[in-house]
C-alpha positions in Angstrom: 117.0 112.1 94.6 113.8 112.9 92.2 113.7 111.1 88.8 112.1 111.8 85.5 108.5 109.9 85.9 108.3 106.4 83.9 105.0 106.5 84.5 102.1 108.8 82.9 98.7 109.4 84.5 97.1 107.8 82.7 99.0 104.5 82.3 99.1 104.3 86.0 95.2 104.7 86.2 94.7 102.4 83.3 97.1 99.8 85.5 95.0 100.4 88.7 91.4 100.7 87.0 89.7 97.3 88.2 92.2 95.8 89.6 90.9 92.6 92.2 93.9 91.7 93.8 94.4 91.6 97.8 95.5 94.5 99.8 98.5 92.3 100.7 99.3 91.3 96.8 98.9 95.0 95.3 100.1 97.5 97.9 103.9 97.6 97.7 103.6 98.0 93.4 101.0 100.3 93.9 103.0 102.3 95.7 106.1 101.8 93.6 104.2 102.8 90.4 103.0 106.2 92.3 106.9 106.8 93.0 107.1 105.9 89.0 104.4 108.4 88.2 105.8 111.0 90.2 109.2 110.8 89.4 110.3 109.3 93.0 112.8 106.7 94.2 111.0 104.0 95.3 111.8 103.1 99.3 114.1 100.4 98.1 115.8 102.7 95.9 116.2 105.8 98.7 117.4 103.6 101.4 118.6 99.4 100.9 118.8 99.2 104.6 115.1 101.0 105.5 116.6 102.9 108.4 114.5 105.9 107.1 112.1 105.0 104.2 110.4 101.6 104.2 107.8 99.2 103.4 105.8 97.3 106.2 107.9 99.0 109.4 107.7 97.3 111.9 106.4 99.4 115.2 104.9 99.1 118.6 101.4 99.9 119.0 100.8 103.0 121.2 98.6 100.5 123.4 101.1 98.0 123.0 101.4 94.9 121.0 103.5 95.1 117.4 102.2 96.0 113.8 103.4 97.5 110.7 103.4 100.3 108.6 102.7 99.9 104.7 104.9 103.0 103.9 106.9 104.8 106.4 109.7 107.1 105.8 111.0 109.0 108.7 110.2 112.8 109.1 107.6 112.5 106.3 104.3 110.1 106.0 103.3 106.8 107.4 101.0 105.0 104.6 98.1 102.2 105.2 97.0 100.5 102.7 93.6 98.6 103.0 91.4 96.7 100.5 88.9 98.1 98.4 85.6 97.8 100.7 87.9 98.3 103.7 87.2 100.8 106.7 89.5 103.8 106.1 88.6 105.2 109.7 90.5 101.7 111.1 93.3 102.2 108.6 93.8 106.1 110.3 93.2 104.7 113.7 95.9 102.1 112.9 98.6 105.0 111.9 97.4 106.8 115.0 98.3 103.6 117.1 101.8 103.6 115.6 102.4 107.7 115.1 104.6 107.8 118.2 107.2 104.8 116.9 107.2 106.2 113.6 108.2 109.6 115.1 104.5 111.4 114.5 105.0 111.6 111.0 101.4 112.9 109.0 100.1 109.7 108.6 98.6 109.0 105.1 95.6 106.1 104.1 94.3 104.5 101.1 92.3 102.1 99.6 94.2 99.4 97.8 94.7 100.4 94.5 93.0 103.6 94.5 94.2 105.5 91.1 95.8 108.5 93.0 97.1 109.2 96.6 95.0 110.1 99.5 94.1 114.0 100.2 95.8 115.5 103.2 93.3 117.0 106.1 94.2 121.1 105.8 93.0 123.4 108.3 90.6 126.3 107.0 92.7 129.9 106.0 92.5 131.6 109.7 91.0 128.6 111.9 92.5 128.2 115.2 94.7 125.2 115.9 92.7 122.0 117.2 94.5 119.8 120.0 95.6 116.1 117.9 93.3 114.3 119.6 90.4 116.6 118.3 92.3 116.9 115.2 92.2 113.0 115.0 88.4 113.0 115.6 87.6 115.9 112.8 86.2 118.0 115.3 86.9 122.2 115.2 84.9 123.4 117.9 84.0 126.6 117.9 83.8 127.3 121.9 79.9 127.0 121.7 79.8 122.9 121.5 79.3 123.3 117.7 82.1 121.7 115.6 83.1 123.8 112.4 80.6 122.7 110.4 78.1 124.0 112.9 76.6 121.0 114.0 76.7 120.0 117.5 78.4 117.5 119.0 77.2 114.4 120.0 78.0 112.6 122.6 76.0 109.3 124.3 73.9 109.7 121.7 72.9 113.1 122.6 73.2 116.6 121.5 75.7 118.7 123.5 
């Protein structure tokens, strides 16, 4: 069910543009005003009873213990929102945590009311597939303990 956007570009960004409010106080119309933008239903909208599309999803940690998902709809993303000076390397470890409760969806991160959506990872035209776990780290090794940048790995603080 797509809509006709309420939402320009540009009204969004002027919305967002300096806004100092909490990750917790922003996130869910943040993410509302992206489905606005793009012409989305909102989670709320799709699905009343969040069986498939949801904000904060509750899920068990991969290592155990509980959490939630900002955004989660089933088969698609996972979204984690954190604030503005906020690590975004914990907020994909954190959707790593939860992939397997959510179902492995691509998970998705961004800072709190950043004016567009995160990019997606892509793998290079013609790269070989990378195992998730050194998909997860970045890494694209190239069978000669070089990554695909060409710079070596590191590893105890020294060069492999």
């Amino acid at each position: 069910m797509t809509t006709q956007p309420s939402l320009t570009p540009a009204d969004f960004a002027a919305k967002w543009q300096g806004v100092t409010t909490t990750e917790k106080a922003g996130s869910q119309e943040h993410f509302i005003d992206l489905c606005r933008m793009l012409g989305e239903p909102t989670p709320h909208e799709a699905d009343p009873t969040g069986d498939h599309y949801a904000f904060e999803k509750r899920v068990t940690k991969g290592g155990g213990g509980d959490g939630f998902a900002d955004v989660w709809k089933r088969g698609f993303f996972a979204w984690e929102y954190k604030g503005k000076r906020a690590d975004l390397k914990a907020a994909y470890k954190q959707l790593l945590d939860y992939r397997e409760d959510l179902e492995n969806p691509p998970p998705r991160r961004s800072s709190a009311h950043a004016s567009s959506p995160p990019r997606s990872r892509r793998r290079r035209p013609g790269a070989s597939p990378t195992s998730p776990a050194k998909a997860a780290r970045g890494h694209e090794e190239d069978g000669h303990g070089q990554d695909h940048r060409g710079r070596h790995r590191v590893a105890n603080g020294r060069r492999k």
